[in-house]
C-alpha positions in Angstrom: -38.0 45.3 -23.2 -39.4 48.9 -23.8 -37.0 50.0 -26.2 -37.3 46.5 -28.3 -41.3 47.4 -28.2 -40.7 51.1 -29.0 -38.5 50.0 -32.0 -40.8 47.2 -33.1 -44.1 49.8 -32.9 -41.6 52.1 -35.2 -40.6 49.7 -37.3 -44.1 48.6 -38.3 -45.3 51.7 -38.0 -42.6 53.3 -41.0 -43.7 49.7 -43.3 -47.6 50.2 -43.1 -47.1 53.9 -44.0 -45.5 52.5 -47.1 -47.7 49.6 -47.8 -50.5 48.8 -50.1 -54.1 48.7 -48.6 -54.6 45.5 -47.3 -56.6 42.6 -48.4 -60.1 42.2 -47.1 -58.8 39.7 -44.6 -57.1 41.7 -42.6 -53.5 43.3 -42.7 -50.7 41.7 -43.8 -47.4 42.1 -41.5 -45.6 44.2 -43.1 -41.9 43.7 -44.6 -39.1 43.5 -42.5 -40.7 42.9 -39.6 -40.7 38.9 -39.7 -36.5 39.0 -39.4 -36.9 42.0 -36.6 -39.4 39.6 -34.5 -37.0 36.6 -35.5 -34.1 38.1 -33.7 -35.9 39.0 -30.3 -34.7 36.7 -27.8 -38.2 37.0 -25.5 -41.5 35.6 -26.9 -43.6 37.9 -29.8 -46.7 37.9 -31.3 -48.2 40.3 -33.6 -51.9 39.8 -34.0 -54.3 40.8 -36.5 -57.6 42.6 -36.1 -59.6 39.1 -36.2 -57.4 38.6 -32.9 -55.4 35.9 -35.6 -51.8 35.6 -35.5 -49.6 36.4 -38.3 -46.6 36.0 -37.0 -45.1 34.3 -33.8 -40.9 33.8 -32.2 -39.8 30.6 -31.9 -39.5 31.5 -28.4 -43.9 32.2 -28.1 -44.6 29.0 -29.8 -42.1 27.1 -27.6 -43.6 28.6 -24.2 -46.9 27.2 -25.7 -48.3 31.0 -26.3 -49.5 30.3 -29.6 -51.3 27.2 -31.2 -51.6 27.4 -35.1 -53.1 30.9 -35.9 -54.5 31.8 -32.1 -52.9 33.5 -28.7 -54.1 30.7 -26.1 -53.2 32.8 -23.1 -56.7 34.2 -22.6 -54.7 37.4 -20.3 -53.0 38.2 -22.8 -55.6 38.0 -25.4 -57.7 40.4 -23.3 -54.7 42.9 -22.8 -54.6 43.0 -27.2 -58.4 43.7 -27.3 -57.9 46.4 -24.8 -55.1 47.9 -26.0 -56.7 47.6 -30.0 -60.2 49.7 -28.4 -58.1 52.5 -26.9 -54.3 52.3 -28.0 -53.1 52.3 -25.2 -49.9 50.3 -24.4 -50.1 48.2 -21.1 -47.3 46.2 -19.1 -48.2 43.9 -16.4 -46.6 40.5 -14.8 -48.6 37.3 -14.8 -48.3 33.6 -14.2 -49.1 31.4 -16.8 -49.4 27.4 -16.0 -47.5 25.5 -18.8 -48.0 21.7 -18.7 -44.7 21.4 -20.9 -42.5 22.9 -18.0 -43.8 21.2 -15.1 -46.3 21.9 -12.5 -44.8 24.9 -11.6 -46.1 28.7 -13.1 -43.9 30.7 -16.0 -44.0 33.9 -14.9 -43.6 36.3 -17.9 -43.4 40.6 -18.2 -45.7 42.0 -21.0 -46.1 44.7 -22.8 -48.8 45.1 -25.4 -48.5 47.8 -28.2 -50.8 48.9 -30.9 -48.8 48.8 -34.5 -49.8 51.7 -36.0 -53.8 52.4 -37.3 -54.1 48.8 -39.2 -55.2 47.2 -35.6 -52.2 44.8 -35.2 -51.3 44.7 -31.8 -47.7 43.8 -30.6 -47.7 41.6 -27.5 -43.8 40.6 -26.1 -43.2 38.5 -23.5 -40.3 37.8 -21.6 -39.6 34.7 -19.0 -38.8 36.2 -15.6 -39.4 32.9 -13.8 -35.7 32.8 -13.1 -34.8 36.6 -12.0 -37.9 35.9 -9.7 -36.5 32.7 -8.0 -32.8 34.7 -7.7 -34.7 37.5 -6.0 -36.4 34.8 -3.9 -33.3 33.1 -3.0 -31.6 36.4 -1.9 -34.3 37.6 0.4 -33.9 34.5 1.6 -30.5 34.6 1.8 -30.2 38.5 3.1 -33.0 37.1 6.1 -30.9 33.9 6.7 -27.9 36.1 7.3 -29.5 38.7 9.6 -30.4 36.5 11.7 -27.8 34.5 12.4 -25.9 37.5 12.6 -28.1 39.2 15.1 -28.2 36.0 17.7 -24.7 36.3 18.4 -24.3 40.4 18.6 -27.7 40.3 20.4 -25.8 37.4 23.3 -23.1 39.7 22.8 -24.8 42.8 23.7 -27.2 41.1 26.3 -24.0 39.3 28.7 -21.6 42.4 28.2 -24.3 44.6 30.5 -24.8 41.4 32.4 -21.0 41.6 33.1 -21.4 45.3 33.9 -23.5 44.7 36.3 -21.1 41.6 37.8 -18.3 43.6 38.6 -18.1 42.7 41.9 -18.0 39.0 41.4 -15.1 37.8 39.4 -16.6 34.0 39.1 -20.0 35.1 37.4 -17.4 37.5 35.1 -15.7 34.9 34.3 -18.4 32.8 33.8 -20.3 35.2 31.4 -16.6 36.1 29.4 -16.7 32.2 28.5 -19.9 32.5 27.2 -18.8 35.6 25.1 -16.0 34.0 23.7 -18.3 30.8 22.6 -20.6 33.4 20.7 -17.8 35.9 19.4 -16.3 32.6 17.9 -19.6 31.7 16.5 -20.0 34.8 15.3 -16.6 35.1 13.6 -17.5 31.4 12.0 -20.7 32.7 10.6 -18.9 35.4 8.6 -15.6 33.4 7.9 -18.4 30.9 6.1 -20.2 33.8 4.6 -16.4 35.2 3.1 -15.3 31.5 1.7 -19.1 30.8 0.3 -19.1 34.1 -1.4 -15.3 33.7 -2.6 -16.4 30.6 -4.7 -20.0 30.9 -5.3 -19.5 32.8 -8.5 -16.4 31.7 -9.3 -15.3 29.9 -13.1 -14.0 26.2 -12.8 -10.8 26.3 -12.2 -8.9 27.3 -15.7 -5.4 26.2 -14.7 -5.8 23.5 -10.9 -2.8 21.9 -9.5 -2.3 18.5 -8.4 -3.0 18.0 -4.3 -2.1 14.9 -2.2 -5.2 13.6 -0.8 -3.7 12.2 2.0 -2.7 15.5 3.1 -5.7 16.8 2.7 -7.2 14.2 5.2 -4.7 15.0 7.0 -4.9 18.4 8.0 -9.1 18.1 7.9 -9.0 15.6 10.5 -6.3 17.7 12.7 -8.6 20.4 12.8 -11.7 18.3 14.4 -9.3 16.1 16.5 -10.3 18.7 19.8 -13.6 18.1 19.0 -13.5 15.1 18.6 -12.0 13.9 21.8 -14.2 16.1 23.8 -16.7 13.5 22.6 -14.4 10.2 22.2 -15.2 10.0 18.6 -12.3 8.0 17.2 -11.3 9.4 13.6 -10.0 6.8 11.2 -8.5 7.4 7.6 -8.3 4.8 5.2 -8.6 3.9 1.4 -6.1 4.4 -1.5 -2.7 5.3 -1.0 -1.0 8.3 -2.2 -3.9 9.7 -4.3 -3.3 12.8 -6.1 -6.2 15.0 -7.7 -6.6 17.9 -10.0 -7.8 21.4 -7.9 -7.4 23.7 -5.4 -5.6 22.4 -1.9 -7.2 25.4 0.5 -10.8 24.6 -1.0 -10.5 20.9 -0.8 -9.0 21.0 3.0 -12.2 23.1 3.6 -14.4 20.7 1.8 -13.4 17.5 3.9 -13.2 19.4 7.5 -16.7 20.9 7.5 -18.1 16.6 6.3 -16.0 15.5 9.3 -16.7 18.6 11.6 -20.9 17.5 10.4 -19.5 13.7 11.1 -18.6 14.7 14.3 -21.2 17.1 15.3 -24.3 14.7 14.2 -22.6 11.4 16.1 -23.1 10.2 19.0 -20.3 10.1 21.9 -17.9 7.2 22.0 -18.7 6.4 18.0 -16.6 6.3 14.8 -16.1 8.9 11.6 -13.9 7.0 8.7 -12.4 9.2 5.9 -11.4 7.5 2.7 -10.8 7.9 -0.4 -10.8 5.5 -4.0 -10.2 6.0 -7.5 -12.5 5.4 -10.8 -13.3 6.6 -14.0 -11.2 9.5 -13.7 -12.1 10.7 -10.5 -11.5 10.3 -6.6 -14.0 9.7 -4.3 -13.3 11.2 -0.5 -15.8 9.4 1.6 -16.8 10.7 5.2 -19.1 8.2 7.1 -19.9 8.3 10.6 -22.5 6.4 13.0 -24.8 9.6 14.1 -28.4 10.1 13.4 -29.0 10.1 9.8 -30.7 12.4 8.1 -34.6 12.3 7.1 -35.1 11.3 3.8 -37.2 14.3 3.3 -34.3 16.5 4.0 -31.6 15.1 1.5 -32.2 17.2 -1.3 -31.7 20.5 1.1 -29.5 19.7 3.1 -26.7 21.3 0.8 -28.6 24.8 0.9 -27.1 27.8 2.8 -28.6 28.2 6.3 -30.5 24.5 6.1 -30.7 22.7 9.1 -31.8 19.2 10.0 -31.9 20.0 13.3 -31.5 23.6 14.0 -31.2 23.5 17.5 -28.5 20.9 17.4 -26.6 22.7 14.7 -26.5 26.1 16.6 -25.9 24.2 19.7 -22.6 22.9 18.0 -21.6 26.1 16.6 -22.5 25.0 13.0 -22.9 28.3 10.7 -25.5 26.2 8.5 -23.2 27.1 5.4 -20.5 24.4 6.1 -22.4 22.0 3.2 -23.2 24.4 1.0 -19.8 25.4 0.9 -18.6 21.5 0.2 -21.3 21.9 -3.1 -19.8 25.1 -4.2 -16.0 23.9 -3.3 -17.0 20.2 -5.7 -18.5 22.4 -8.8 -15.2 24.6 -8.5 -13.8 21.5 -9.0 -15.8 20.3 -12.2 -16.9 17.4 -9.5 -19.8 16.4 -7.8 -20.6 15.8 -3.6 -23.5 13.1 -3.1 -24.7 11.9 0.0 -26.5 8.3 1.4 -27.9 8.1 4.8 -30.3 5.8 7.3 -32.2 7.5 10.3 -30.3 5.7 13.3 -27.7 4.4 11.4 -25.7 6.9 9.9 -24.7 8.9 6.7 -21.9 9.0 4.0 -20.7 12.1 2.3 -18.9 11.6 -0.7 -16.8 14.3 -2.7 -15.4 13.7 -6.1 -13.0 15.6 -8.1 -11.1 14.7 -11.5 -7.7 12.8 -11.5 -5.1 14.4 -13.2 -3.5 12.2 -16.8 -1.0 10.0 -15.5 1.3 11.7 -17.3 0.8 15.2 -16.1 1.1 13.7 -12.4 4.8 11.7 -13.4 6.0 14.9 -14.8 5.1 16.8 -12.0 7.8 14.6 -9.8 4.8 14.0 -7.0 4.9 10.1 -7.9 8.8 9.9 -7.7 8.4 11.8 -4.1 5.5 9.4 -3.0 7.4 6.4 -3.8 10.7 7.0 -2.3 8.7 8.4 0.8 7.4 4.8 0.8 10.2 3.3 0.7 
């Protein structure tokens, strides 16, 4: 935004050199400058020496900066009377509460700029509500990460000198190597999540998917939690539509539908029930994951898809859950130009459902997956 300002204070500068002397009312802006400040893509206001405005963006009047002929942020209109006394440019960040955008604080950069000796003052301002909540988000993120990185390599480090010290009694070795093993494999799980989540975070919708059997990919989602779901005599059930094929990415959605029934599993109690199905409608497929656990609070729903969120922290870590395995089923369903929505009762239970697009009936014929399905079913 500096070189836009120092270009703007030239600009002006070069056309009040050449201008006429200005009317008794104050300084006219000069020529040119209207298309310069029409092209900036952050807010600006030139203001005349009666603190008036002759000319505002589209962007300033649109924040709600300027009301008719006046600067109604009364920061900023200090800043100008400063910077008119002693022509001195000033920068600063503040917070400005805009009814029009919710409850919630704009927060803008500005830099005021006297226009040459006429007493217009330049003020810009450019939103940096957003960069601020990305910086937010990644301390939080970079803080998330450390620690549950540092748990595990801090249980590592703690039982390998316990073992040390063991030597000479091979059941507590053994003892304290299982419990090594349970937080090297938590440990690898953490950054196995971290390498898929960052794989797809940033990544385009898929320009060019192919078509996946959904039945396989129930399939192999509900092979990888069948250990752990025996350990607790959960029975896993498929159901639904027959010989569904979607539009997308097999790896992703396999990864998608094992960490719902891996959270099925982990949040249910012993001796209960996780059903996967799947339907069709309006173009898309709906895989369903329901189980009979503990819900989830109605105050958590709308987190509960953010890295490192937990319900129920404890229980998570206590089940070797990374805290990423939902986020990664958001990121895996916008991939997929589709959409993951959840429904859930304290006590009773919750429902996961993941949608991706249906391929044209045509495109899936031609491919020679229907054939295959139907003499398989024969």
């Amino acid at each position: 935004m500096t070189g836009v300002a120092a270009f703007v204070t030239f600009k002006l500068s070069e056309a009040s050199s050449r201008a006429a002397e200005p009317p008794a009312a104050g300084p006219a802006l000069p020529d040119g400058i209207a298309e310069v400040l029409t092209a900036l893509p952050s807010s600006a206001v030139v203001l005349d020496n009666a603190d008036r405005v002759l000319r505002a963006s589209s962007a300033a009047r649109a924040f709600g900066l300027v009301r008719g002929d006046r600067l109604v942020i009364s920061e900023l209109l200090a800043m100008a009377r400063q910077v008119r006394r002693d022509g001195v440019i000033r920068e600063t960040e503040i917070d400005v509460a805009l009814r029009k955008f919710g409850p919630d604080s704009t927060t803008f950069a500005v830099r005021v700029a006297p226009l040459g000796s006429t007493g217009l003052v330049l003020v810009l301002a450019e939103d940096q509500t957003e960069r601020r909540r990305v910086e937010a988000v990644r301390r939080d993120f970079v803080a998330n990460v450390s620690h549950e990185l540092k748990t595990p390599v801090g249980a590592l480090s703690l039982l390998a000198e316990t073992v040390e010290g063991a030597s000479d009694d091979p059941e507590a070795v053994r003892r304290f190597a299982g419990r090594m093993q349970h937080e090297a494999t938590r440990l690898t799980s953490v950054i196995q999540d971290l390498i898929t989540l960052s794989r797809i975070q940033g990544a385009e919708p898929m320009a060019e998917p192919a078509l996946v059997e959904v039945d396989s990919v129930i399939a192999e989602a509900l092979d990888a939690n069948q250990l752990v779901a025996d350990a607790k005599d959960i029975e896993l059930v498929s159901g639904g539509e027959p010989d569904v094929v979607v539009l997308g990415d097999e790896r992703l959605l396999v990864t998608a539908v094992r960490n719902l029934v891996a959270n099925a599993v982990a949040y249910s109690p012993d001796g209960t029930r996780v059903v996967v199905a799947v339907e069709t409608s309006d173009g898309l497929a709906s895989i369903t994951v329901t189980d009979q656990g503990i819900g989830i609070p109605p105050g958590d729903l709308e987190r509960i898809f953010e890295r490192f969120y937990r319900v129920d922290a404890a229980r998570s870590r206590s089940t070797g859950g990374t805290g990423l395995g939902l986020a990664i089923v958001k990121h895996v369903a916008t991939h997929h130009r589709g959409e993951v929505a959840v429904w859930s009762q304290e006590g009773a239970g919750s429902t996961f459902t993941l949608k991706v697009p249906l391929p044209d009936p045509k495109e899936r014929d031609s491919s020679g997956i229907t054939t295959t399905l139907r003499e398989a079913s024969q």
